[in-house]
N, C-alpha and C positions, 0 to 999 in steps of 0.2 A: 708479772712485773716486766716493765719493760725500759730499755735503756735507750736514751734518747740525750745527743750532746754532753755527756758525761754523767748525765743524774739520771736515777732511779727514779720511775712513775708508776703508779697504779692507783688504781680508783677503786673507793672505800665507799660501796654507797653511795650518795648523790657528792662525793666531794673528791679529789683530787689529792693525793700524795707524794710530794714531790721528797726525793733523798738528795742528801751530797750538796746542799744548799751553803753557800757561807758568804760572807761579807753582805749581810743582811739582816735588817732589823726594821719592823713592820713600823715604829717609832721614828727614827731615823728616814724613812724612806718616806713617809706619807705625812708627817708634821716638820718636813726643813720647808716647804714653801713654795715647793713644786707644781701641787695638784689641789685640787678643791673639793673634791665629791668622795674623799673617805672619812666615813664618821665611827671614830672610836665607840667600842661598845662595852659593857662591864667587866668583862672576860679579859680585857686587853686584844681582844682583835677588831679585826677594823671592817669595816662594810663598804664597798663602792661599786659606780659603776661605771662601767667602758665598750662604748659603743652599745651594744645592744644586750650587754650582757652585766646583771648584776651577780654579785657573790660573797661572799664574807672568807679576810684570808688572816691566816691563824699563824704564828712560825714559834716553835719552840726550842729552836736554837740548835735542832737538827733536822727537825723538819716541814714542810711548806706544805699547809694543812690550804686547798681552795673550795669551799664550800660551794653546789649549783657550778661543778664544773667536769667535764670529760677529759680523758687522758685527750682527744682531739684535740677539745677548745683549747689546753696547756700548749699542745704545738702550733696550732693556730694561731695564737692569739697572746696567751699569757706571758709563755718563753721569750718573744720580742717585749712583748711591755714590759718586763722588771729586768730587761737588759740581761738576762741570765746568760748569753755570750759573749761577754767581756771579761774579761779579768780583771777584776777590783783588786784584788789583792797586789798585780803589777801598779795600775795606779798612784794605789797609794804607798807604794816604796818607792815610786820617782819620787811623786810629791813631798814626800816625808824627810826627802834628801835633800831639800829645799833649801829649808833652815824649821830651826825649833816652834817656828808659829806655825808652819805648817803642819808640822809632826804634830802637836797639840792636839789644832782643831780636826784635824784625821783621828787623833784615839777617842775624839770625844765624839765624833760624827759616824766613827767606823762602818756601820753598818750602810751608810746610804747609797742607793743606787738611783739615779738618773733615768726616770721613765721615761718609757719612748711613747708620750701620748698623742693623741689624734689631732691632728695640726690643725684642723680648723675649732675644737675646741679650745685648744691651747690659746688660740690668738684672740676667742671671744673673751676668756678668761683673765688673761692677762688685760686686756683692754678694760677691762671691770675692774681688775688691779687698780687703778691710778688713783693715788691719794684713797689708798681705799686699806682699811686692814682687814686682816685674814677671817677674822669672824665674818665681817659684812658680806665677804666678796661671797664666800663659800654661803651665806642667803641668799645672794643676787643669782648665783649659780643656780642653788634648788629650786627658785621662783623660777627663773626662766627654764628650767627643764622639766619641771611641774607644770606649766601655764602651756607651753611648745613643742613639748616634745613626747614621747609616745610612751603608755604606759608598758611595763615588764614587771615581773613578780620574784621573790625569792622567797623560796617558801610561800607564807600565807601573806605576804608584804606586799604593797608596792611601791615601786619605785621608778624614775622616767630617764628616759636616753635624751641625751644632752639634743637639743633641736637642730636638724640639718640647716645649710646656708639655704633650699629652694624656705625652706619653712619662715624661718626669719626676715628674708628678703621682701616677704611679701606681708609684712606688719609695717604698720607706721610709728612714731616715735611715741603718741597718744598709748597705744596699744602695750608697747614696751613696758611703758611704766610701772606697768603691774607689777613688775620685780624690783623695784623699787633701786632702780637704778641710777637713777639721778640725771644728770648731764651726760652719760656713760651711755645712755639710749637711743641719744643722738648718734654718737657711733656707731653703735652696733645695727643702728636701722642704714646708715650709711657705707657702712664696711659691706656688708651682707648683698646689698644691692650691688656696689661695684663689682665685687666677684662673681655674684649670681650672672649679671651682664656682661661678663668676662674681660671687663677693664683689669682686673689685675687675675694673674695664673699662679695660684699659690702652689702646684706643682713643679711650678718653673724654680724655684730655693731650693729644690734637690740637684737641681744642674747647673747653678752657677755657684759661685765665689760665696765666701762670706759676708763680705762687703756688697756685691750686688743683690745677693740675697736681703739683706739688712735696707738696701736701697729701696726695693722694693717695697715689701713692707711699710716703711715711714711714709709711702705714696697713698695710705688706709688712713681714713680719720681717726684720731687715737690712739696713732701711733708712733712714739716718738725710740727714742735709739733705745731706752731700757727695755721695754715692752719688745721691741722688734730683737731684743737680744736674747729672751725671755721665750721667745715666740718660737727660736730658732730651736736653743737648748734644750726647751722643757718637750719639743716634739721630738727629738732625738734628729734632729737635721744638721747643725753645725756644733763642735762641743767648742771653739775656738771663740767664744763668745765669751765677753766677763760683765753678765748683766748689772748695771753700777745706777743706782739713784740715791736722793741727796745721802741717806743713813748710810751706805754701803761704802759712799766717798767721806765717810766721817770714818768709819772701821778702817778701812785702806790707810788713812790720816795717821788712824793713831796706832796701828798695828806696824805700819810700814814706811810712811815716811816722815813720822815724828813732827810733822809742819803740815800747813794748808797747802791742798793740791787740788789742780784744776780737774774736771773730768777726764781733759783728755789727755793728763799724766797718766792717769790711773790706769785707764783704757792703752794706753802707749806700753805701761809699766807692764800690766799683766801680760799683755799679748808678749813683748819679751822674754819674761822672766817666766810666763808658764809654757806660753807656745801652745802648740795643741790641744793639753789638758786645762788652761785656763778657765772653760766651764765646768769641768770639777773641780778645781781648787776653788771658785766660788762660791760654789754650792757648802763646801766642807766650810770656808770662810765663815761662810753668811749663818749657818746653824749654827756653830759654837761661838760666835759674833752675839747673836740673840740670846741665844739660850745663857748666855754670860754676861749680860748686857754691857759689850763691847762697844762703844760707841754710841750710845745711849743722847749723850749728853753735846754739846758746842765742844769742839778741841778750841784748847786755847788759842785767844786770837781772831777766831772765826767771827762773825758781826753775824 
């Protein structure tokens, strides 16, 4: 066994055993809205894949079972994606000291952790987001990683790695369509190409501002302030983000300021009143939002 940033690892056979796991729940972490390519399987654990690596990950409430994984890949790879060096449990006792809505949607969300996933899927992904719901999007994702992207195995399965930018850049919007993308293909055949051609440096978001970061971004076809907020958060780049589209400014509405409010009350509101952590008070938001169907409906007033 060996000890690695506080938890206990060792490898059982072809899978991974992670100890000392907490403020984590495979539910919570992979169905708030984050990610797209983990599919529930009968057992209650989930299957996905990341970068090049597929796996099936299991938690029993002490410990972080990763199927098709090495104590390496865990340090390599897995330890940054499920955020396992943060402290969740600080988190959400600021948050929770909020007020009582916050505390709420924290016991109800508790487990979730903020992936740090791969920014340039993140941003195809998201961009496939718009006007789109979560069954569809997480289709459009398999088709275009199915149809573009390379195949890898777990166990006797397969399964495909999300398609790099040289991959993409080099299809036309005809071709796209295959994953049935809709007006979203336009995009992603137009995004792909600016970056590829190095019109935009999506490594340049680790080194600037939130705001010039966010700037950037909206300069990609298909991408407007939600997406670009979404873009930043869900890759683990800025947490100061409070991703807001029209449902989320009905939640805010009715959760918080009991009257109609413009976006960029919301966006003004949160960056105050959460500061830093404002992309996980979202996130905990937005799950116990849905999951309660909070906002569901027109607030009074609204046309």
């Amino acid at each position: 066994m060996l000890e690695y940033q506080g938890y206990d690892i060792y490898e059982d056979g072809s899978k991974t055993i992670v100890k000392n796991i907490k403020d984590f729940n495979p539910v919570h972490i992979f169905e708030c809205g984050q990610c797209f390519r983990w599919i529930k399987e009968d057992n209650g654990s989930y299957t996905g894949v990341v970068r090049d690596k597929a796996v099936n990950v299991n938690y029993d409430g002490k410990e972080l079972m990763i199927e098709n994984c090495s104590v390496r890949d865990f340090i390599d790879l897995w330890y940054h994606y499920f955020d396992l060096g943060r402290d969740y449990s600080l988190i959400k006792d600021i948050l929770s000291k909020k007020d009582s809505i916050m505390k709420r949607a924290i016991e109800f969300g508790y487990g979730i952790r903020l992936l740090r996933q791969d920014l340039w899927e993140t941003l195809i992904s998201f961009i496939i987001s718009a006007n789109n719901r979560i069954p569809m999007i997480m289709k459009v994702v398999a088709s275009l990683s199915e149809n573009f992207g390379k195949k890898i195995m777990l166990g006797d399965k397969v399964y495909y790695t999300f398609p790099d930018i040289d991959r993409l850049a080099t299809e036309c919007i005809d071709a796209l369509q295959i994953c049935q993308g809709g007006f979203r293909c336009k995009y992603i055949a137009e995004t792909s190409k600016m970056i590829k051609n190095g019109e935009i440096d999506l490594y340049n978001l680790y080194r600037v501002s939130t705001y010039e970061a966010g700037e950037i971004l909206k300069r990609l076809p298909g991408v407007g302030p939600k997406v670009a907020d979404c873009t930043l958060l869900y890759s683990g780049i800025k947490y100061d983000v409070f991703p807001t589209d029209v449902w989320v400014k009905r939640v805010m509405e009715e959760l918080y300021f009991h009257r109609m409010a413009s976006f960029n009350e919301i966006q003004e509101f949160a960056g105050n009143y959460f500061g830093p952590l404002a992309g996980f008070a979202q996130q905990y938001l937005f799950y116990y939002a849905r999951e309660n169907k909070i906002g569901v409906g027109k607030f009074k007033g609204q046309k």
